[in-house]
TINU-840662 format. One record per residue (C-alpha): x negated, y negated, z negated; residue number from 1; residue in one letter. Coordinates in nm, 4 decimals, always signed. Layout:
BEGIN
X,Y,Z,NUM,A .
...
***
This chain:
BEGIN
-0.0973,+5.6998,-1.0754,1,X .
-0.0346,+5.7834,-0.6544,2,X .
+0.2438,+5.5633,-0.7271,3,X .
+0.0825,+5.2470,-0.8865,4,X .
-0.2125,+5.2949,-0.6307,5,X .
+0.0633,+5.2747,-0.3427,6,X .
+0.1885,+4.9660,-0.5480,7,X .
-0.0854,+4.8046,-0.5315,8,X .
-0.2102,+4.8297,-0.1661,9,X .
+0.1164,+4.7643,-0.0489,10,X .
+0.1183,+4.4313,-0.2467,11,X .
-0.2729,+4.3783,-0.1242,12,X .
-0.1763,+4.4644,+0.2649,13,X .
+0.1242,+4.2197,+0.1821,14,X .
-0.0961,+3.9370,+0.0540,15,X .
-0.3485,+3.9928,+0.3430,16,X .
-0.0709,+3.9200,+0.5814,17,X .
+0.0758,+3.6497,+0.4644,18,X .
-0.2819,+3.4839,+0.4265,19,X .
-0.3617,+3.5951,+0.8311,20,X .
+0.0054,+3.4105,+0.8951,21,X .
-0.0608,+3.0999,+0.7327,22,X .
-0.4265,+3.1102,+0.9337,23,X .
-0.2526,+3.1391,+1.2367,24,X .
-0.0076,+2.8951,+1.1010,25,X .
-0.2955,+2.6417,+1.0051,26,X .
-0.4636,+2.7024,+1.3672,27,X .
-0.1635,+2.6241,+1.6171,28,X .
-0.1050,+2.3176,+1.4086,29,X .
-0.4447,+2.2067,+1.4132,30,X .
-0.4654,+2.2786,+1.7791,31,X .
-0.1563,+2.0794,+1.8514,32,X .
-0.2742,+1.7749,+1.6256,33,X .
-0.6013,+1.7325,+1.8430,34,X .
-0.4354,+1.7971,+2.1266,35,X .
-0.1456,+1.5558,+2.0487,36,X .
-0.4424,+1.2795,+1.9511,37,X .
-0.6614,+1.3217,+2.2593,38,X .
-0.3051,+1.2905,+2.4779,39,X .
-0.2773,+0.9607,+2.2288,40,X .
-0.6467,+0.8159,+2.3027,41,X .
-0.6050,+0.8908,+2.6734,42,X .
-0.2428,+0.6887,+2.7410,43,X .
-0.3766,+0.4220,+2.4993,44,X .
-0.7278,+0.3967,+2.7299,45,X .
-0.4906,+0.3881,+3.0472,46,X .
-0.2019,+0.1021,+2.9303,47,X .
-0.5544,-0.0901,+2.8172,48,X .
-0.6673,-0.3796,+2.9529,49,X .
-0.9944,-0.2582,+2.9717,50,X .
-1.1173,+0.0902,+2.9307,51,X .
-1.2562,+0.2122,+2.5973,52,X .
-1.5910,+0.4140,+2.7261,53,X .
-1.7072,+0.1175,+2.9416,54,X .
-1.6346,-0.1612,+2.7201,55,X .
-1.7771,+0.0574,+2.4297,56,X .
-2.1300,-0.0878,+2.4505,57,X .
-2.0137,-0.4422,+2.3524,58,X .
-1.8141,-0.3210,+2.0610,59,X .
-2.1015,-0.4834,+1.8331,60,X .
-2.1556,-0.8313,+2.0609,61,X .
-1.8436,-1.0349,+1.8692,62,X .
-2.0093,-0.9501,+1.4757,63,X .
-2.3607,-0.9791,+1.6197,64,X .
-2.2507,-1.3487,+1.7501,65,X .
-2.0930,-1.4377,+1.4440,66,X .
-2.3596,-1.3636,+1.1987,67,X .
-2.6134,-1.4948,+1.4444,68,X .
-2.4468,-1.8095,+1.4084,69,X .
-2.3410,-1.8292,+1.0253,70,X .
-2.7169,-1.6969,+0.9934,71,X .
-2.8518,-2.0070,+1.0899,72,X .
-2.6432,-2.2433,+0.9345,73,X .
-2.6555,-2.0648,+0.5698,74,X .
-2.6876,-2.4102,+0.3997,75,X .
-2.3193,-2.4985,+0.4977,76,X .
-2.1918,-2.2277,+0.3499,77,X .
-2.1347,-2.3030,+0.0053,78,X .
-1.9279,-2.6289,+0.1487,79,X .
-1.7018,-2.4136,+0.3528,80,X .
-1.6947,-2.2225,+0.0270,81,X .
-1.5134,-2.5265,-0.1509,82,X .
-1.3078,-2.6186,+0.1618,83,X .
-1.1519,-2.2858,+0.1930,84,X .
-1.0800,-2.2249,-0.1429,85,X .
-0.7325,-2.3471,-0.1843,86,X .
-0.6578,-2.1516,+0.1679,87,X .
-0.8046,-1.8649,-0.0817,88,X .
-0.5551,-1.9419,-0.3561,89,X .
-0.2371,-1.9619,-0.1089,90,X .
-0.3107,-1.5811,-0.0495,91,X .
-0.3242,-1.4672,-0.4012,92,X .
-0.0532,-1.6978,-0.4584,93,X .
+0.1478,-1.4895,-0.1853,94,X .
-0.0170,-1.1474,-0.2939,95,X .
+0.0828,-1.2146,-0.6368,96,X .
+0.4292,-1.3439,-0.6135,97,X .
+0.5114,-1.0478,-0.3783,98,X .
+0.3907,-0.7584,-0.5809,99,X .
+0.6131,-0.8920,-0.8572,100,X .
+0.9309,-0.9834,-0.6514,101,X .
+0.8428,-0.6363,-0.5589,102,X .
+0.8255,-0.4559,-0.8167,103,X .
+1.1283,-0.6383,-0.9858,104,X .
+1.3285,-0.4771,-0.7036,105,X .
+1.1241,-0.1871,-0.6839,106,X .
+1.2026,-0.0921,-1.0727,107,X .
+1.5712,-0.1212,-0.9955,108,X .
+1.5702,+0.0723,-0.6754,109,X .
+1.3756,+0.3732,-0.8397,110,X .
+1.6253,+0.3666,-1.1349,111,X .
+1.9365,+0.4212,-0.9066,112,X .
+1.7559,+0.6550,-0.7352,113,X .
+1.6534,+0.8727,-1.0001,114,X .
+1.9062,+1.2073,-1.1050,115,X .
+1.9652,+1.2139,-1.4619,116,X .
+1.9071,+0.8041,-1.4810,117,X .
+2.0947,+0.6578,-1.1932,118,X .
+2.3961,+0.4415,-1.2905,119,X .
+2.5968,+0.5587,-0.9805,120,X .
+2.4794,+0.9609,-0.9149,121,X .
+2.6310,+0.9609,-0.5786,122,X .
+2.4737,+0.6311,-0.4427,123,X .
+2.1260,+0.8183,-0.4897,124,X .
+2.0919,+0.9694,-0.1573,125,X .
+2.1795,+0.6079,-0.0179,126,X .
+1.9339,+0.4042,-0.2260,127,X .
+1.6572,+0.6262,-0.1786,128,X .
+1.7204,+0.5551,+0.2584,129,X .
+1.6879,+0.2154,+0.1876,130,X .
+1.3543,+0.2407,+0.0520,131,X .
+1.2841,+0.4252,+0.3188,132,X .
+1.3888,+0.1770,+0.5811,133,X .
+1.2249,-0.1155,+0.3666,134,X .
+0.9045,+0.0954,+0.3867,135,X .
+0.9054,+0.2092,+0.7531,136,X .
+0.9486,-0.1741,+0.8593,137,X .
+0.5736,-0.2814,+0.8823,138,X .
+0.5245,-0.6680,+0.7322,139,X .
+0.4383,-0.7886,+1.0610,140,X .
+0.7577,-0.7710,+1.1882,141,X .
+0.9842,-0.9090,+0.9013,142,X .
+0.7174,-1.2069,+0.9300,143,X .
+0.7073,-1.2693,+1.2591,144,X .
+1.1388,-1.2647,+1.1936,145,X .
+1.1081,-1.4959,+0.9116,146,X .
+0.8550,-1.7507,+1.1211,147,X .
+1.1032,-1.7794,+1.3780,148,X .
+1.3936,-1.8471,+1.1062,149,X .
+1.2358,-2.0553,+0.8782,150,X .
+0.8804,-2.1875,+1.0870,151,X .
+0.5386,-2.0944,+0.9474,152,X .
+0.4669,-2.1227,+0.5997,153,X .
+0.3481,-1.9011,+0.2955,154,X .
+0.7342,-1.8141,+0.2481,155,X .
+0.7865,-1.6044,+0.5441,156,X .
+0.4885,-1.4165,+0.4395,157,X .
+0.5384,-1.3275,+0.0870,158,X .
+0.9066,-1.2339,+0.1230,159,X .
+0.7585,-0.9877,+0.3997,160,X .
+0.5110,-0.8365,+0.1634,161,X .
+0.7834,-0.8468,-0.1316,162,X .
+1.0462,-0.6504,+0.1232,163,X .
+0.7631,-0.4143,+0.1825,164,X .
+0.6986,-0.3603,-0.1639,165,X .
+1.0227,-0.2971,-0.2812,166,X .
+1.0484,-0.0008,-0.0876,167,X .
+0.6968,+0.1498,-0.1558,168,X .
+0.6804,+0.0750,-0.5261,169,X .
+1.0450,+0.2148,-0.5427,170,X .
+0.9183,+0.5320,-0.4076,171,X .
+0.6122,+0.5843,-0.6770,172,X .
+0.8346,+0.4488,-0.9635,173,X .
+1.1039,+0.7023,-0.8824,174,X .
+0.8311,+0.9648,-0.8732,175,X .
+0.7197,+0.8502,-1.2682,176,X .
+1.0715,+0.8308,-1.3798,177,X .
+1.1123,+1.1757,-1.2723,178,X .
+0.8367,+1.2938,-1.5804,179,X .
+1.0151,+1.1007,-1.8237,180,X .
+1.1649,+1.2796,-2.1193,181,X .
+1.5969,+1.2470,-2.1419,182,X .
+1.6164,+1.2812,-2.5048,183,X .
+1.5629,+0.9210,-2.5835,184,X .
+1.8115,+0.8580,-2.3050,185,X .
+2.0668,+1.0879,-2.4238,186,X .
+2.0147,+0.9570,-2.7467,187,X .
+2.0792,+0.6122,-2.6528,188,X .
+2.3823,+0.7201,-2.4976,189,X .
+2.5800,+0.9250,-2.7547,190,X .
+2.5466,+0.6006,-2.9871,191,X .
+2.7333,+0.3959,-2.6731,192,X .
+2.4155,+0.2291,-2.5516,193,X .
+2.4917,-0.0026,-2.1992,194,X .
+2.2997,+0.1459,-1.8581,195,X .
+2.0460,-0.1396,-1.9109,196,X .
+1.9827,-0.0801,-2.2546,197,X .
+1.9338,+0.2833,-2.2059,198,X .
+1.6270,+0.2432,-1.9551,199,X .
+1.4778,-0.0814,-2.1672,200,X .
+1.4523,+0.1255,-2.4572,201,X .
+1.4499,+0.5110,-2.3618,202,X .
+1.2581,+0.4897,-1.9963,203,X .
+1.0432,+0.1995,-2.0184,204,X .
+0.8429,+0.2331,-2.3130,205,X .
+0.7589,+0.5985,-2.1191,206,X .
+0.6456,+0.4787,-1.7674,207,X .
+0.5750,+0.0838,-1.8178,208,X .
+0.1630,+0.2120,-1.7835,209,X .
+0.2395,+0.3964,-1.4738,210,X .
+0.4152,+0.0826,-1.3612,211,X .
+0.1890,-0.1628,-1.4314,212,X .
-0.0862,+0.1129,-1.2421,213,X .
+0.0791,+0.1189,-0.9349,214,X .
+0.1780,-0.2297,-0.9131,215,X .
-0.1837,-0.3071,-0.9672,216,X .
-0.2946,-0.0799,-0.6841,217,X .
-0.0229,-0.2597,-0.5118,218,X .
-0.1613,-0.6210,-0.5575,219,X .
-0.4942,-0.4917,-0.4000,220,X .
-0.2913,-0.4135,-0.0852,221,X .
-0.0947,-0.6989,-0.0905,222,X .
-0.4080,-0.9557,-0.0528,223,X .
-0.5458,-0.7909,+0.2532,224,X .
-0.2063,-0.8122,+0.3736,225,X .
-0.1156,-1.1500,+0.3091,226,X .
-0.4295,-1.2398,+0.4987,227,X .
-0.3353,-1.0387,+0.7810,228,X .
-0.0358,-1.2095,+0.8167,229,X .
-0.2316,-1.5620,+0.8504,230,X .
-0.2905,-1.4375,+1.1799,231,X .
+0.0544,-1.5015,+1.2626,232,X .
+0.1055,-1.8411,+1.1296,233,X .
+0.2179,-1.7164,+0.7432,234,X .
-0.0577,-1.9859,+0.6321,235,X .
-0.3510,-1.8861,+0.3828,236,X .
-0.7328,-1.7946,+0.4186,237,X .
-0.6226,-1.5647,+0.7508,238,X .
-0.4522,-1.8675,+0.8987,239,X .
-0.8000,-2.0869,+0.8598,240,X .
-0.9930,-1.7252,+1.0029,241,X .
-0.7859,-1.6904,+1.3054,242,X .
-0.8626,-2.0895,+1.3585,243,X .
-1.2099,-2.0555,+1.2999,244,X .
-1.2319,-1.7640,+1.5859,245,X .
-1.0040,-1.9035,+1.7843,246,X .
-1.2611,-2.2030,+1.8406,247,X .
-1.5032,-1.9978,+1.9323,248,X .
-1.8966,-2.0502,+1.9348,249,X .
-1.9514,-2.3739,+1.7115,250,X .
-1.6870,-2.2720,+1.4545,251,X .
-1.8308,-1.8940,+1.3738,252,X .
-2.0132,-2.0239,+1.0543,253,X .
-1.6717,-2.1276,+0.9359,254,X .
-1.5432,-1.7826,+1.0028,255,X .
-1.8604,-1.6249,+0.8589,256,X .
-1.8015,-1.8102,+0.5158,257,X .
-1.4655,-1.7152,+0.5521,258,X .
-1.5625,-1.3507,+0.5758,259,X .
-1.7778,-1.3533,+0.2734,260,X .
-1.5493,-1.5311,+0.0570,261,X .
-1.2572,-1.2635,+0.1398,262,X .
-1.4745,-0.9399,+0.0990,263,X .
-1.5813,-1.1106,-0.2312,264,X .
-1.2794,-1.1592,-0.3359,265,X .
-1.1053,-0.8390,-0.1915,266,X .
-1.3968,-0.6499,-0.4266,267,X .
-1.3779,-0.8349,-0.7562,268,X .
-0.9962,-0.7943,-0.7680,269,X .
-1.0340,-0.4231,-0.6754,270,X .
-1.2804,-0.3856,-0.9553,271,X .
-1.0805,-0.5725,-1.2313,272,X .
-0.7680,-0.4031,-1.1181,273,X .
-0.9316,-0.0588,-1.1196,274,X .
-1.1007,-0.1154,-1.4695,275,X .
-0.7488,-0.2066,-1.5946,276,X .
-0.5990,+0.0629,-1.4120,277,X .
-0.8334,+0.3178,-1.5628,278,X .
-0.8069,+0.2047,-1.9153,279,X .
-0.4367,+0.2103,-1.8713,280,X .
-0.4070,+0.5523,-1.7792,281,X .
-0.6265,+0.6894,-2.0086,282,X .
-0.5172,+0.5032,-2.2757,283,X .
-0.1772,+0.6219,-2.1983,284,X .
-0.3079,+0.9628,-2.1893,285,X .
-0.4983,+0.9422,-2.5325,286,X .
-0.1413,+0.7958,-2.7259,287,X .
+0.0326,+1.1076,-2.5536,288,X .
-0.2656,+1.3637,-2.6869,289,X .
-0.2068,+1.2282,-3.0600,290,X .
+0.1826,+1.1799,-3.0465,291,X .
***
């Protein structure tokens, strides 16, 4: 009994330690993190134009100026509606074909960079840098690129957001392919099945819900950016925005309908996506519970 008793506070004196070194742990890195963010804030406030404290108490004068103005001209609204509606439909169009050149690629990156379902083992280390590169370059940049190549357009934007999502939809497909069950693979395989049958019929079936999941989540993403990108001359409703604002007072009812017709947007695609999303997953998880 002395012997189990000195057991057991050695392993309780052990267990304290460890949890007093990862508290110590956990404080120095918090303590560098703020530090490291106030160094941030205070080189960011210096290369400023203007500093952030003293211009802080116009931070609301822009919005309040805008919606002053779209306030009072309310009736014109549902005409801007109908004038900036194919402007809406370029940036789905450009959300939409990206997430699925996207996730084309992205499906055949996370395959070759899966162990146990690449086609080429060793080349796994190599795809799976790629999709970090294609992640790590913000859209921005390819688009600005692409402008300069091939002039302003919807083009230049979606192959941006399409490069983009290759590499991030790579990354969470590789993740899902990772649960799948071999045995249908192996299966496959002893009867001489080809590399692309092999994932058709023994991975898909298994992670075609996740897929279609994160590729929805990915579509929501993809709008705001493709309207970000209008900024920059990659056409669509944030081409006609940065117009609108760019004009100035007169034009801010244009840029207030504007507003309102993206957040409406922005939320009824979030809220179909995340229905379908939902029922997808737990639909997948109530066929797994009876199987």
């Amino acid at each position: 009994m002395t012997d189990l008793t000195r057991n057991v506070d050695d392993i309780r004196a052990e267990y304290l330690a460890l949890t007093r070194r990862k508290r110590s742990y956990d404080t120095i890195i918090l303590v560098l993190f703020i530090a490291i963010m106030v160094a941030g804030f205070h080189t960011a406030d210096d290369r400023n134009a203007g500093g952030f404290w003293s211009g802080l108490h116009r931070l609301l004068d822009f919005p309040a100026e805008v919606i002053g103005e779209a306030s009072q001209k309310l009736a014109e609204f549902p005409a801007h509606f109908m004038h900036f509606l194919p402007a809406l439909s370029e940036t789905l169009n450009i959300a939409g074909a990206a997430t699925l050149l996207g996730a084309i690629i992205g499906i055949v990156l996370s395959l070759l960079a899966t162990r146990g379902l690449a086609l080429w083992p060793r080349a796994i280390p190599v795809v799976r840098r790629i999709m970090d590169i294609m992640r790590a370059i913000p859209e921005i940049v390819i688009a600005l690129i692409l402008i300069f190549v091939l002039g302003g357009g919807p083009v230049p934007a979606m192959v941006a957001i399409a490069f983009h999502t290759s590499g991030a939809l790579g990354k969470l497909f590789s993740e899902v392919n990772e649960n799948a069950a071999l045995g249908p693979v192996e299966g496959l395989q002893s009867t001489g099945a080809t590399w692309v049958q092999r994932m058709a019929l023994g991975v898909f079936p298994q992670v075609a819900p996740n897929y279609l999941s994160y590729a929805l989540l990915r579509f929501e993403i993809n709008i705001r950016a493709s309207a970000i990108l209008g900024f920059v001359g990659a056409g669509g409703i944030g081409y006609e925005l940065k117009n609108a604002m760019s004009w100035g007072t007169g034009k801010y009812d244009e840029a207030g309908a504007i507003f309102v017709l993206l957040f409406v947007t922005i939320v009824i695609v979030d809220q179909a996506s995340s229905a379908l999303r939902d029922r997808l997953t737990h639909g997948n998880r109530k066929l797994e519970a009876t199987l």
